[in-house]
N, C-alpha and C positions, 0 to 999 in steps of 0.2 A: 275538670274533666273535659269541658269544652272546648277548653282554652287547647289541650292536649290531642286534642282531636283535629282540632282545625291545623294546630301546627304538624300533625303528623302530612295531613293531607297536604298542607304546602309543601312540605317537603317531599311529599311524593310525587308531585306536580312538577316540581323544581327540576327530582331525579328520572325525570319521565324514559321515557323509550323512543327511538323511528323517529328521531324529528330532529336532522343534520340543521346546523349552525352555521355553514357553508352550502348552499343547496346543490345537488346535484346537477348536472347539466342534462336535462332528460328532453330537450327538446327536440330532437333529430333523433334519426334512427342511424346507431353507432356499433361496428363490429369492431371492435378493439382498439375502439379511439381512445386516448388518455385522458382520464378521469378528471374532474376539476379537485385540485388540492382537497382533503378533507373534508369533500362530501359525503364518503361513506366514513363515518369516523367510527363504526364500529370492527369495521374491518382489520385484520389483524394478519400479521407476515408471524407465522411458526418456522422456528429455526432451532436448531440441533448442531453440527458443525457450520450448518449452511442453511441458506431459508430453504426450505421445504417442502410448503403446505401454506393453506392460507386458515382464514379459521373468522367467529363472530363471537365478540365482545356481545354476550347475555343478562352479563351483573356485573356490577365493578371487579369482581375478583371469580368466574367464570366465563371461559369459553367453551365455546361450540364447534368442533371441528369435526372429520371423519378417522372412524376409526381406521383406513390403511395408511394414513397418514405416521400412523403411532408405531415407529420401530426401532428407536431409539431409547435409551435409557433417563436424558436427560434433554430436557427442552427449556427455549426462554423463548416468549412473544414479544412482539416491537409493536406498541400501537403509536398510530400518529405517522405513522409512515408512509411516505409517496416515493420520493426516490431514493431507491437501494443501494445509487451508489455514492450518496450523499448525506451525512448527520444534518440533518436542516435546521433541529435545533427543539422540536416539539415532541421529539420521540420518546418514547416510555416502553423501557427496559424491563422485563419481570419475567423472573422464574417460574416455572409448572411446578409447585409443590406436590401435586396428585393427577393421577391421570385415570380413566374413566373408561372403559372402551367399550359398550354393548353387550353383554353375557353370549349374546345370540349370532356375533358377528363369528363369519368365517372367512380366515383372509384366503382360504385358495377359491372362494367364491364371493365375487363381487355382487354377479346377478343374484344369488340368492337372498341379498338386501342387509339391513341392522347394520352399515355403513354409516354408524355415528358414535360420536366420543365426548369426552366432555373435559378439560384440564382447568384444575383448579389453581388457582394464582398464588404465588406465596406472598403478595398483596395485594390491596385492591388498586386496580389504576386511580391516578387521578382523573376524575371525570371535568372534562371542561372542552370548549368549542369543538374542537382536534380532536375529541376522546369521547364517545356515549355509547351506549348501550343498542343494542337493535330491538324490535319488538318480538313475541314469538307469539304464533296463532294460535289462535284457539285449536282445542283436541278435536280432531275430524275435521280440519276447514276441510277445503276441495275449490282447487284453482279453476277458474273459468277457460276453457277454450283458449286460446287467442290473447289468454291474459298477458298486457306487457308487465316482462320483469327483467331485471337486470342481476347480468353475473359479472363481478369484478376479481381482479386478481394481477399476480403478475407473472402468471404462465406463460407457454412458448405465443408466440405472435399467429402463429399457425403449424402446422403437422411438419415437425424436423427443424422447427426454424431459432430463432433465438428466445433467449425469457425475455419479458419486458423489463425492465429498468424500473420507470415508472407505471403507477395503477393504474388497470386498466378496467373499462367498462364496457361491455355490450350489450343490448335489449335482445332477448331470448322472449321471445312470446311462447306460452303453456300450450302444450301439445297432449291434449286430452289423454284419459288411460285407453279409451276406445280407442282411439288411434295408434298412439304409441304400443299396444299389445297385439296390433296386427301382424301377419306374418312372415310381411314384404317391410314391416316394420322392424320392432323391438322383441316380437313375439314373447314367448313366455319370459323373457328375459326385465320385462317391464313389469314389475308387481306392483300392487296396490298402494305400497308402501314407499313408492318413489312418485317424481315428479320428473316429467318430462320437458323440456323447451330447447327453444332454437330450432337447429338443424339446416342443409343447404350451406348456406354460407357464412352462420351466427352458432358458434360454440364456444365451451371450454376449449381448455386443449389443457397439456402437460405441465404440472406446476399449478394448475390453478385449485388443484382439489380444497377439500375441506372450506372451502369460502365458500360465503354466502349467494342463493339466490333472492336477490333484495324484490320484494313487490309490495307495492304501495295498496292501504288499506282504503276503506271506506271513509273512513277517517282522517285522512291523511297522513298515517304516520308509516314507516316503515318496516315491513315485518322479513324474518327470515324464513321465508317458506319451504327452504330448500339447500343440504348441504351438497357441494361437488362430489359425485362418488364415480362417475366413468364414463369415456367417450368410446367410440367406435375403434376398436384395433388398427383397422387402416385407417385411421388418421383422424382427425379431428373434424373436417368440414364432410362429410361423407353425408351423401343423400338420405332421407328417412331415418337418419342413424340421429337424431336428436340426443343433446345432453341428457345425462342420466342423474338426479338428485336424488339424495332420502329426503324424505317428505315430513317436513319436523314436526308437523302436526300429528301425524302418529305415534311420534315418541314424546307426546309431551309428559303422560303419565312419568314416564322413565328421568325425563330431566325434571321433573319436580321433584320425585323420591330421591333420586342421586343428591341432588341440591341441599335436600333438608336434612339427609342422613350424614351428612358431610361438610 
Protein backbone atom coordinates (compact mmCIF):
# COMPACT_ATOMS: atom_id res chain seq x y z
CA UNK A 1 0.00 0.00 0.00
CA UNK A 2 2.97 2.23 0.42
CA UNK A 3 4.67 1.20 -2.25
CA UNK A 4 1.26 2.28 -4.25
CA UNK A 5 1.10 5.38 -2.77
CA UNK A 6 4.50 6.81 -3.21
CA UNK A 7 4.18 5.65 -6.88
CA UNK A 8 0.97 7.36 -7.21
CA UNK A 9 2.58 10.58 -6.00
CA UNK A 10 5.53 10.19 -8.38
CA UNK A 11 3.45 10.11 -10.90
CA UNK A 12 1.67 12.92 -9.98
CA UNK A 13 4.74 14.90 -9.48
CA UNK A 14 5.90 13.74 -12.89
CA UNK A 15 2.43 14.85 -14.52
CA UNK A 16 2.45 18.09 -12.70
CA UNK A 17 0.89 21.52 -13.84
CA UNK A 18 2.40 25.44 -14.76
CA UNK A 19 5.84 24.42 -15.07
CA UNK A 20 7.05 25.04 -19.08
CA UNK A 21 10.19 22.88 -20.10
CA UNK A 22 11.06 25.81 -22.27
CA UNK A 23 10.87 28.92 -19.99
CA UNK A 24 9.15 31.65 -21.06
CA UNK A 25 10.77 34.77 -21.82
CA UNK A 26 9.21 37.15 -19.22
CA UNK A 27 12.00 39.44 -18.74
CA UNK A 28 10.97 42.68 -20.56
CA UNK A 29 7.87 44.26 -20.66
CA UNK A 30 6.33 42.81 -24.31
CA UNK A 31 3.09 43.91 -26.34
CA UNK A 32 2.97 41.31 -28.88
CA UNK A 33 6.35 40.30 -29.19
CA UNK A 34 6.83 36.62 -30.24
CA UNK A 35 6.75 34.24 -27.75
CA UNK A 36 9.78 31.91 -27.21
CA UNK A 37 8.94 28.46 -29.00
CA UNK A 38 7.07 26.35 -26.40
CA UNK A 39 7.05 28.20 -23.58
CA UNK A 40 3.48 28.20 -23.13
CA UNK A 41 3.06 24.51 -23.92
CA UNK A 42 -0.34 24.49 -22.66
CA UNK A 43 -1.61 26.62 -25.15
CA UNK A 44 -3.69 25.38 -27.78
CA UNK A 45 -4.87 26.93 -31.56
CA UNK A 46 -8.96 25.65 -31.99
CA UNK A 47 -9.67 25.12 -35.34
CA UNK A 48 -12.95 24.30 -37.35
CA UNK A 49 -12.42 24.99 -41.14
CA UNK A 50 -9.78 27.42 -39.88
CA UNK A 51 -8.05 28.39 -36.60
CA UNK A 52 -10.39 30.25 -34.73
CA UNK A 53 -9.87 30.57 -31.10
CA UNK A 54 -7.21 29.77 -28.82
CA UNK A 55 -7.93 27.58 -25.84
CA UNK A 56 -5.79 25.82 -22.46
CA UNK A 57 -4.72 22.38 -22.14
CA UNK A 58 -6.20 21.47 -18.39
CA UNK A 59 -5.78 17.63 -18.53
CA UNK A 60 -4.28 15.55 -20.99
CA UNK A 61 -7.61 15.13 -22.72
CA UNK A 62 -9.44 18.67 -21.63
CA UNK A 63 -9.54 22.00 -22.70
CA UNK A 64 -10.53 25.31 -21.61
CA UNK A 65 -11.79 27.62 -23.91
CA UNK A 66 -14.74 30.37 -24.09
CA UNK A 67 -17.90 29.61 -24.83
CA UNK A 68 -18.39 32.37 -28.06
CA UNK A 69 -15.82 30.61 -29.50
CA UNK A 70 -18.09 27.45 -29.92
CA UNK A 71 -20.20 27.77 -33.32
CA UNK A 72 -19.40 25.11 -35.21
CA UNK A 73 -20.39 21.58 -35.28
CA UNK A 74 -16.94 20.09 -35.33
CA UNK A 75 -13.52 20.99 -33.93
CA UNK A 76 -9.77 19.68 -33.73
CA UNK A 77 -6.93 21.36 -31.47
CA UNK A 78 -3.12 21.66 -32.51
CA UNK A 79 -0.97 21.64 -29.51
CA UNK A 80 2.66 22.28 -29.80
CA UNK A 81 2.10 24.89 -32.14
CA UNK A 82 4.16 28.09 -32.83
CA UNK A 83 4.06 28.71 -36.42
CA UNK A 84 0.74 28.36 -38.27
CA UNK A 85 2.13 28.55 -41.46
CA UNK A 86 4.55 25.80 -40.75
CA UNK A 87 4.23 21.80 -39.62
CA UNK A 88 7.50 22.02 -37.49
CA UNK A 89 7.23 18.70 -36.69
CA UNK A 90 5.92 18.64 -32.77
CA UNK A 91 2.46 19.27 -33.40
CA UNK A 92 -0.46 17.16 -32.08
CA UNK A 93 -3.52 16.73 -33.84
CA UNK A 94 -6.88 15.82 -31.81
CA UNK A 95 -10.32 15.92 -32.33
CA UNK A 96 -13.13 17.63 -29.80
CA UNK A 97 -15.19 14.52 -28.96
CA UNK A 98 -17.63 16.70 -26.58
CA UNK A 99 -18.11 20.07 -26.12
CA UNK A 100 -19.13 21.95 -22.97
CA UNK A 101 -20.49 25.47 -23.10
CA UNK A 102 -21.67 27.02 -19.59
CA UNK A 103 -25.66 26.43 -19.10
CA UNK A 104 -25.56 30.16 -18.02
CA UNK A 105 -23.79 31.64 -21.17
CA UNK A 106 -25.74 33.98 -23.53
CA UNK A 107 -24.02 34.62 -26.73
CA UNK A 108 -26.04 37.95 -27.57
CA UNK A 109 -24.54 39.08 -24.15
CA UNK A 110 -20.91 38.86 -23.64
CA UNK A 111 -20.92 41.45 -20.62
CA UNK A 112 -23.46 39.46 -18.87
CA UNK A 113 -20.43 36.96 -18.32
CA UNK A 114 -20.45 32.56 -18.00
CA UNK A 115 -18.05 33.17 -21.18
CA UNK A 116 -16.49 29.73 -20.64
CA UNK A 117 -16.56 26.12 -22.34
CA UNK A 118 -14.80 23.09 -21.94
CA UNK A 119 -13.97 20.46 -25.06
CA UNK A 120 -13.27 17.17 -24.31
CA UNK A 121 -10.54 15.40 -26.46
CA UNK A 122 -11.28 12.16 -28.29
CA UNK A 123 -7.64 11.45 -26.88
CA UNK A 124 -5.45 12.39 -24.42
CA UNK A 125 -2.30 14.38 -25.81
CA UNK A 126 0.78 13.27 -25.45
CA UNK A 127 2.23 15.15 -22.63
CA UNK A 128 6.07 15.86 -23.02
CA UNK A 129 8.39 19.12 -23.23
CA UNK A 130 6.15 20.86 -26.10
CA UNK A 131 2.94 19.56 -24.48
CA UNK A 132 1.70 20.18 -20.45
CA UNK A 133 -1.06 21.03 -18.77
CA UNK A 134 -1.49 24.69 -17.18
CA UNK A 135 -2.56 24.94 -13.57
CA UNK A 136 -6.05 26.23 -12.35
CA UNK A 137 -6.67 28.30 -9.17
CA UNK A 138 -8.00 27.79 -6.46
CA UNK A 139 -12.07 28.56 -6.07
CA UNK A 140 -12.21 32.28 -5.11
CA UNK A 141 -8.53 33.26 -5.83
CA UNK A 142 -8.53 37.18 -6.48
CA UNK A 143 -5.82 38.76 -8.54
CA UNK A 144 -3.61 41.49 -7.03
CA UNK A 145 -3.83 44.95 -8.50
CA UNK A 146 -0.88 45.47 -10.85
CA UNK A 147 -0.46 41.75 -10.89
CA UNK A 148 1.72 40.81 -13.97
CA UNK A 149 0.19 38.23 -16.32
CA UNK A 150 0.43 37.35 -19.56
CA UNK A 151 -2.09 36.75 -22.63
CA UNK A 152 -0.76 34.71 -25.62
CA UNK A 153 -2.38 33.93 -28.77
CA UNK A 154 -2.29 34.43 -32.39
CA UNK A 155 -4.76 37.19 -32.91
CA UNK A 156 -4.80 40.44 -35.04
CA UNK A 157 -1.31 42.22 -34.29
CA UNK A 158 -3.46 45.21 -33.39
CA UNK A 159 -7.30 46.76 -34.15
CA UNK A 160 -7.80 45.99 -38.19
CA UNK A 161 -4.44 44.56 -38.69
CA UNK A 162 -3.25 41.24 -39.65
CA UNK A 163 -3.24 37.56 -37.35
CA UNK A 164 0.01 36.73 -36.09
CA UNK A 165 1.69 33.75 -37.74
CA UNK A 166 3.51 33.12 -34.87
CA UNK A 167 2.60 33.03 -30.88
CA UNK A 168 2.44 35.78 -29.34
CA UNK A 169 2.76 37.07 -25.91
CA UNK A 170 2.18 40.23 -23.99
CA UNK A 171 2.22 41.21 -20.04
CA UNK A 172 -1.38 42.57 -19.12
CA UNK A 173 -0.90 43.55 -15.51
CA UNK A 174 -4.67 43.02 -13.41
CA UNK A 175 -6.74 45.87 -13.31
CA UNK A 176 -8.54 45.64 -10.07
CA UNK A 177 -12.60 45.07 -10.10
CA UNK A 178 -12.61 48.65 -8.35
CA UNK A 179 -11.30 49.88 -11.13
CA UNK A 180 -12.23 48.21 -13.97
CA UNK A 181 -16.19 48.76 -12.67
CA UNK A 182 -15.89 52.51 -12.72
CA UNK A 183 -17.76 54.37 -15.05
CA UNK A 184 -15.25 56.23 -17.25
CA UNK A 185 -14.21 52.54 -16.94
CA UNK A 186 -15.91 49.18 -17.78
CA UNK A 187 -18.81 50.08 -15.70
CA UNK A 188 -21.48 47.58 -14.93
CA UNK A 189 -20.15 45.86 -17.82
CA UNK A 190 -17.16 44.38 -15.57
CA UNK A 191 -18.63 41.63 -13.19
CA UNK A 192 -17.20 39.95 -10.50
CA UNK A 193 -16.91 37.10 -12.47
CA UNK A 194 -14.19 38.34 -14.81
CA UNK A 195 -10.81 39.63 -14.75
CA UNK A 196 -9.46 42.62 -16.06
CA UNK A 197 -5.88 43.50 -17.40
CA UNK A 198 -3.79 45.49 -19.67
CA UNK A 199 -5.27 48.41 -21.37
CA UNK A 200 -3.69 51.71 -23.17
CA UNK A 201 -1.29 50.13 -25.31
CA UNK A 202 -1.17 46.10 -24.00
CA UNK A 203 -4.32 43.95 -25.19
CA UNK A 204 -6.00 41.03 -26.65
CA UNK A 205 -7.35 41.90 -29.82
CA UNK A 206 -9.33 39.63 -32.50
CA UNK A 207 -8.49 35.95 -32.71
CA UNK A 208 -7.08 35.83 -29.53
CA UNK A 209 -10.19 34.66 -27.59
CA UNK A 210 -10.59 31.59 -25.50
CA UNK A 211 -6.58 31.57 -24.58
CA UNK A 212 -5.23 31.82 -21.58
CA UNK A 213 -4.36 34.59 -19.21
CA UNK A 214 -1.05 32.93 -17.87
CA UNK A 215 -0.06 34.41 -14.11
CA UNK A 216 2.53 33.04 -12.21
CA UNK A 217 1.84 31.53 -8.70
CA UNK A 218 3.49 31.81 -5.38
CA UNK A 219 4.80 28.92 -6.21
CA UNK A 220 6.18 29.24 -9.26
CA UNK A 221 4.16 27.45 -11.35
CA UNK A 222 1.80 28.68 -13.79
CA UNK A 223 -1.82 29.16 -13.42
CA UNK A 224 -4.77 30.15 -15.86
CA UNK A 225 -6.44 32.80 -14.22
CA UNK A 226 -8.38 33.97 -17.03
CA UNK A 227 -10.03 32.97 -20.37
CA UNK A 228 -10.12 35.73 -23.36
CA UNK A 229 -13.84 36.70 -23.47
CA UNK A 230 -13.77 40.65 -25.14
CA UNK A 231 -12.10 43.78 -25.95
CA UNK A 232 -13.44 47.19 -26.41
CA UNK A 233 -15.74 47.57 -29.92
CA UNK A 234 -13.52 50.47 -31.18
CA UNK A 235 -10.72 48.52 -31.13
CA UNK A 236 -8.39 46.86 -29.25
CA UNK A 237 -5.80 49.29 -27.54
CA UNK A 238 -8.70 51.81 -26.39
CA UNK A 239 -7.97 53.76 -23.08
CA UNK A 240 -9.61 52.43 -19.77
CA UNK A 241 -11.06 49.89 -21.95
CA UNK A 242 -8.80 46.90 -20.49
CA UNK A 243 -9.13 43.22 -21.64
CA UNK A 244 -11.93 41.62 -20.40
CA UNK A 245 -11.49 37.74 -18.99
CA UNK A 246 -13.76 35.02 -17.21
CA UNK A 247 -12.17 34.68 -14.20
CA UNK A 248 -11.57 30.73 -13.91
CA UNK A 249 -11.50 30.81 -10.37
CA UNK A 250 -15.27 31.16 -10.22
CA UNK A 251 -16.01 28.38 -12.39
CA UNK A 252 -14.01 26.00 -10.79
CA UNK A 253 -17.00 24.25 -8.97
CA UNK A 254 -18.32 23.81 -12.81
CA UNK A 255 -15.12 22.47 -14.44
CA UNK A 256 -14.61 19.84 -11.79
CA UNK A 257 -18.42 18.56 -12.04
CA UNK A 258 -18.30 18.78 -15.93
CA UNK A 259 -14.87 16.74 -15.68
CA UNK A 260 -16.04 13.98 -13.37
CA UNK A 261 -19.39 13.67 -14.95
CA UNK A 262 -17.68 13.17 -18.13
Amino acid sequence: MVFALLLLLVVTTASGCGVPSHQPDTGRVVNGEEARPYSWPWQISLESFFPTCGGTLIAPNWVLTAAHCITFHTYRVVLAEHDMNKEEGPEQFIMVSKMFIHPKWNDNCASCGNDIALLKLEKSAVINDKVQPACLPEEGAILAHNQPCYVTGWGRLYSGGPRATTLQQALLPVVDHSTCSQSDWWGSSAKTTMVCAGGESKSACHGDSGGPLNCKGRDGKWYVEGVTSFVDGQGCNTPQKPTVFTQVASFIPWISETMAQN
